[in-house]
C-alpha positions as CSV (number, residue, x, y, z in Angstrom):
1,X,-9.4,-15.9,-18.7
2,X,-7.4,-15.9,-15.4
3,X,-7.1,-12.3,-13.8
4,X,-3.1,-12.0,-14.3
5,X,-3.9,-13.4,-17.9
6,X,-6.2,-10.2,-18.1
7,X,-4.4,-8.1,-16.2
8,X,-0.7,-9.0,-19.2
9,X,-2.9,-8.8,-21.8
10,X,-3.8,-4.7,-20.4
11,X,-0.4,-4.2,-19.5
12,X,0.3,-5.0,-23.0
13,X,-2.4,-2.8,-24.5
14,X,-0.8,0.3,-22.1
15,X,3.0,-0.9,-23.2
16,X,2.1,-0.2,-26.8
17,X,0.2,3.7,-26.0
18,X,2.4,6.8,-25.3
19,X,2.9,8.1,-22.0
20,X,0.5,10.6,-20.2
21,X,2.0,13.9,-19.0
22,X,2.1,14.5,-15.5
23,X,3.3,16.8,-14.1
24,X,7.1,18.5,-12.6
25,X,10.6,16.4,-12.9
26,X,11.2,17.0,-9.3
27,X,14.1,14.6,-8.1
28,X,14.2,12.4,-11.3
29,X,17.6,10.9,-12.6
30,X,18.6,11.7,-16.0
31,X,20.3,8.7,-17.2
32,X,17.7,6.3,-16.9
33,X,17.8,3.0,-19.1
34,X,16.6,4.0,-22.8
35,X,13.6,0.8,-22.6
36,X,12.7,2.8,-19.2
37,X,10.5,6.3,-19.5
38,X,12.5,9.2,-19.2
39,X,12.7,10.7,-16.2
40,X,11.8,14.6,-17.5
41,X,8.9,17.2,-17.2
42,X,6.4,14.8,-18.5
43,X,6.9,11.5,-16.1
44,X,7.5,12.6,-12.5
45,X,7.1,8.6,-11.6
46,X,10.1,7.9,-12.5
47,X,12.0,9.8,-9.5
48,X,10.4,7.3,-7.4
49,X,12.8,4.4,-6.7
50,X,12.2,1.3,-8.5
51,X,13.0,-2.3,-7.8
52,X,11.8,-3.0,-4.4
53,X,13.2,-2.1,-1.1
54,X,16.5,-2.9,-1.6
55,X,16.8,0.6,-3.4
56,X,15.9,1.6,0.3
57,X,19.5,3.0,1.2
58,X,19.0,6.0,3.2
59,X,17.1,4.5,6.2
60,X,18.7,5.7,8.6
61,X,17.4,9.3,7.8
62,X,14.2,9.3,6.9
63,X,12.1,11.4,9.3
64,X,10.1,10.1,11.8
65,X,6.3,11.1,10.7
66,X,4.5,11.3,13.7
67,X,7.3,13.6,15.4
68,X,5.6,16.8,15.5
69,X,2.3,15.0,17.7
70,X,-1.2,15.2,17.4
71,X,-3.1,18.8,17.1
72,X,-6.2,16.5,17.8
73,X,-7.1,12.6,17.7
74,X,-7.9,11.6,14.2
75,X,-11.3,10.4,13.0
76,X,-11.8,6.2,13.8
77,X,-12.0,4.1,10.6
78,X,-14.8,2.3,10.2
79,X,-14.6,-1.6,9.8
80,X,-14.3,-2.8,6.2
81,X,-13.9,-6.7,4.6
82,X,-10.9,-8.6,5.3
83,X,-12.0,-10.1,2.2
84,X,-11.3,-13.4,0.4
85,X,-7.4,-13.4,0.4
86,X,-6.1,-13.7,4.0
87,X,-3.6,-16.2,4.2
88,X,-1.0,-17.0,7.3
89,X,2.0,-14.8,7.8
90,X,5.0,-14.0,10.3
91,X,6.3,-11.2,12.4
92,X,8.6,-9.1,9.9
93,X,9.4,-5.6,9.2
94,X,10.7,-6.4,5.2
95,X,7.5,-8.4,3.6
96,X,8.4,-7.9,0.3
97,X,10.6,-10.9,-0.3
98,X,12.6,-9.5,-2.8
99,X,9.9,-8.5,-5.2
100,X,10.5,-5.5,-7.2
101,X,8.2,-2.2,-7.1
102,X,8.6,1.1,-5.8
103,X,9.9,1.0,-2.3
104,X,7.3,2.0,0.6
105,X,8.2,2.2,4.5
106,X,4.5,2.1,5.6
107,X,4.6,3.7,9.5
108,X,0.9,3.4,10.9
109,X,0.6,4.7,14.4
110,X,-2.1,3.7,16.4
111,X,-3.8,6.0,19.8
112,X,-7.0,4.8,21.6
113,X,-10.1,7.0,20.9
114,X,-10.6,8.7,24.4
115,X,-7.5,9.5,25.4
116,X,-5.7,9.9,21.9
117,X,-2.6,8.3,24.0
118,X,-0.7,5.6,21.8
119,X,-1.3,2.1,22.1
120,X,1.7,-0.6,23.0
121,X,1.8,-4.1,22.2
122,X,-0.8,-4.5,20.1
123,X,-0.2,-6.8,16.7
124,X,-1.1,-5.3,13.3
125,X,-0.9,-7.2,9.7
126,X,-0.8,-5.8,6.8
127,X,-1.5,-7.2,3.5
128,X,-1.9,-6.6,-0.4
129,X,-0.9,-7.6,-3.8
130,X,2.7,-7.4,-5.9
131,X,3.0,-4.3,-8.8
132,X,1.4,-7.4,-10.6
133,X,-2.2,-7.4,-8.8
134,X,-1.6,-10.7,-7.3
135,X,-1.9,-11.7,-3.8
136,X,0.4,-14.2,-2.6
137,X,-0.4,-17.4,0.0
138,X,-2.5,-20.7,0.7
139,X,-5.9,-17.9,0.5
140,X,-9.6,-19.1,1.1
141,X,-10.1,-18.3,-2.9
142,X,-6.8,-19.1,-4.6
143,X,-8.2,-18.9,-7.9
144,X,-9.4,-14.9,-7.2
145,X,-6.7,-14.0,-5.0
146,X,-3.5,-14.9,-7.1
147,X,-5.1,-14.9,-10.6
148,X,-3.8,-17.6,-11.9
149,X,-0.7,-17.3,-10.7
150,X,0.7,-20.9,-9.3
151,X,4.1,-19.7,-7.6
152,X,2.2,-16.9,-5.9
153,X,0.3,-20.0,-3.6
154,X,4.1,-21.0,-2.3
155,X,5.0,-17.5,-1.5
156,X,4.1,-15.2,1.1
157,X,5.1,-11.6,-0.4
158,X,3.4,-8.9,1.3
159,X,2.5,-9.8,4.0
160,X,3.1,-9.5,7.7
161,X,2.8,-8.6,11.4
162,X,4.5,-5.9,13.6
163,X,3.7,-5.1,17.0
164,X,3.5,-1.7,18.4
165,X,6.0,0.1,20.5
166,X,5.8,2.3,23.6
167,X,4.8,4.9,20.9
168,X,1.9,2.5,19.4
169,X,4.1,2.9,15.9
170,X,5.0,-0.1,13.6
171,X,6.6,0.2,10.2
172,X,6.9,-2.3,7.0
173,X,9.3,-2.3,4.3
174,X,7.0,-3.0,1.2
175,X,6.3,-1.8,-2.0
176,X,3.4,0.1,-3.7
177,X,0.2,-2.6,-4.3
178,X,-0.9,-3.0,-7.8
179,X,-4.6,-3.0,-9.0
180,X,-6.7,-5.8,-10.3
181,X,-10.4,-5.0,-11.8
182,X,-13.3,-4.1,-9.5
183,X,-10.6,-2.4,-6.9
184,X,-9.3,0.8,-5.9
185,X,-5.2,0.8,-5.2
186,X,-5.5,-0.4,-1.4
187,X,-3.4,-2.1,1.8
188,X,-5.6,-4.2,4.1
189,X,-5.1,-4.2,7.8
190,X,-6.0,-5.5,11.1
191,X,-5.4,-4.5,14.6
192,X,-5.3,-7.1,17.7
193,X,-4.6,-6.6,21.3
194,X,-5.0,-9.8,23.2
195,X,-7.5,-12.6,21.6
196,X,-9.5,-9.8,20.2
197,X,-9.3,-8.5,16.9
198,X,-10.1,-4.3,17.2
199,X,-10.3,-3.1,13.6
200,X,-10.1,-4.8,10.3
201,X,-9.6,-1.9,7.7
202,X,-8.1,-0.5,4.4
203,X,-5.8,2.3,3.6
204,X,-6.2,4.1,0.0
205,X,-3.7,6.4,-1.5
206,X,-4.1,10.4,-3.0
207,X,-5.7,9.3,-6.2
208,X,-3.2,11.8,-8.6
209,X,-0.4,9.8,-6.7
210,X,-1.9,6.6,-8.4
211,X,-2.5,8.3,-11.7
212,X,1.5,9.5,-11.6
213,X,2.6,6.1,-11.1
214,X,0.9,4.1,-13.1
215,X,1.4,6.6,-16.1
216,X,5.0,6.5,-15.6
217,X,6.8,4.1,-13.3
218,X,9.0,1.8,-14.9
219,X,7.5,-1.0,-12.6
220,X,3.9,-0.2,-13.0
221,X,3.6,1.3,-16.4
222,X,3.1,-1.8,-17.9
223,X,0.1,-2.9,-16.3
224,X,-1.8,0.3,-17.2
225,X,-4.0,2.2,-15.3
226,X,-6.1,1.2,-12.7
227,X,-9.6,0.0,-13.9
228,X,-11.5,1.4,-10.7
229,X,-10.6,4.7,-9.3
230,X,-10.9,5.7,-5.9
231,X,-14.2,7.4,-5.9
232,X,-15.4,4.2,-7.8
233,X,-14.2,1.8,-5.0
234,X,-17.3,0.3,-3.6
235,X,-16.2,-0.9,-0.2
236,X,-15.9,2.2,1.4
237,X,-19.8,2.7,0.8
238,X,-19.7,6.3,2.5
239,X,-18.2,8.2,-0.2
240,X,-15.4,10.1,2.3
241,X,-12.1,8.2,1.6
242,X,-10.5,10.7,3.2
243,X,-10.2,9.5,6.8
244,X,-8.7,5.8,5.0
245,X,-5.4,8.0,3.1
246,X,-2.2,7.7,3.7
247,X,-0.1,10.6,4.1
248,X,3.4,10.3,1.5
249,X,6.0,11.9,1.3
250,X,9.5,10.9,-1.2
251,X,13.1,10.1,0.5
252,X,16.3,11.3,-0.6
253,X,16.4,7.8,-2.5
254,X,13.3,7.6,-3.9
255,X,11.5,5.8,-1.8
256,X,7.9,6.7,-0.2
257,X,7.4,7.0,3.2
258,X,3.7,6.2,4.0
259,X,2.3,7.3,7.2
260,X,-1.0,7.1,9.1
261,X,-2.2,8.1,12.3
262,X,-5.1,4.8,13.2
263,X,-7.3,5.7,16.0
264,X,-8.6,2.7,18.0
265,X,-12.1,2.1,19.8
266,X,-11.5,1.6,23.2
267,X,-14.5,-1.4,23.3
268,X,-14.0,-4.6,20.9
269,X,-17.9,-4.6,20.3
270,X,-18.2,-0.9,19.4
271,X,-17.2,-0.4,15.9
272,X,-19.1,1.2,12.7
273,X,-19.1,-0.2,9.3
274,X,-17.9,1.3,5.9
């Protein structure tokens, strides 16, 4: 069986189960579309935004995360696999290509590890899979990476460069990754200056976050819950996922603004590994 085969025939499973309680109604709509969860006391998820970043309409305000500085110069992430499904991409702040999901702006700011001062002009991708668990692109193991999924080896969803500002800050338009077995919810990166390649690392999110959304989200709660959680992940072998979160925050349309602060050895063969 192909992973997405597995992957609908769980969502399908989920579909058919009540929802999970979880938690306050903070921010939810109340007219949501009756085959949609209601957005009340018992499914939070569904204040969230749904249908990719088009639902993105209040831009212009959301706050800037790193405004208030640095009280001191966060912990360096260790290395961790690139993994099988790296495929080419392009320079692009949207890299969701119209797919739907619950709108992320993902703002990674990145300071060198002696001075803590931020880092300009150096080119970070990011990459990860649709709300379905698929990755898209021509990847070095097509059958693994996009499960299946024949369209997903034409596209190139989710994936894409920015380069840093005179503030070392770059920020993508995505949506929320999916899960597929074996694997924690997670967003590969990689950080180049020059030639050289600097880090090649994951960010996780807040583990009730995940739980919240895929009880409840109308674009996730199909697929049903994650099958690995995040203290089950095995790539981070140290156990401490904490220095690898995200900071999240929810915008006045639903949206999540994802934020991390990346610090950045100063010497290409210095690194440690997860």
């Amino acid at each position: 069986m192909h992973r997405r085969d597995l992957l609908h025939a769980i969502g399908l499973a989920a579909a058919s189960l009540p929802l999970v309680a979880c938690g306050s109604n903070e921010g939810a709509q109340p007219d949501a579309p009756p085959d949609q969860p209601r957005p009340d006391a018992a499914c939070p998820a569904t204040a969230w935004a749904t249908g990719g970043t088009a639902a993105m309409t209040a831009q212009a305000s959301y706050p800037d995360p790193f405004a208030g500085g640095l009280a001191t110069c966060p912990l360096r992430l260790c290395q961790t696999t690139a993994g099988p499904c790296t495929a080419p991409t392009t320079e692009r702040r949207d890299v969701s290509e119209g797919n739907p999901g619950l709108p992320v702006r993902l703002a990674l700011k990145l300071v060198r590890d002696d001075t803590c001062e931020p880092i300009e002009g150096a080119v970070v991708e990011t990459w990860h899979t649709h709300a379905k668990g698929v990755y898209s692109g021509q990847t070095p193991s097509p059958g693994f990476c996009s499960g299946g999924d024949a369209e997903a080896l034409t596209k190139g969803y989710f994936r894409g460069t920015q380069t840093s500002d005179a503030d070392g800050v770059v920020a993508f338009d995505t949506c929320f990754p999916g899960w597929y077995p074996g694997r924690a919810i997670h967003i590969h990166f990689s950080v180049r200056i020059g030639a050289d390649v600097y880090l090649v690392s994951q960010l996780f999110f807040a583990q009730p976050l995940i739980d919240e959304i895929f009880d409840c989200h109308p674009d996730y709660v199909a697929y049903g819950a994650p099958d690995t959680s995040n203290a089950a992940d095995g790539i981070v072998r140290s156990g401490d996922l904490a220095p690898y979160l995200v900071d999240t925050a929810r915008m006045s349309d639903g949206a999540m603004l994802a934020s991390k602060v990346i610090t950045i050895r100063t010497a290409v063969d210095v690194n440690c590994i997860a």
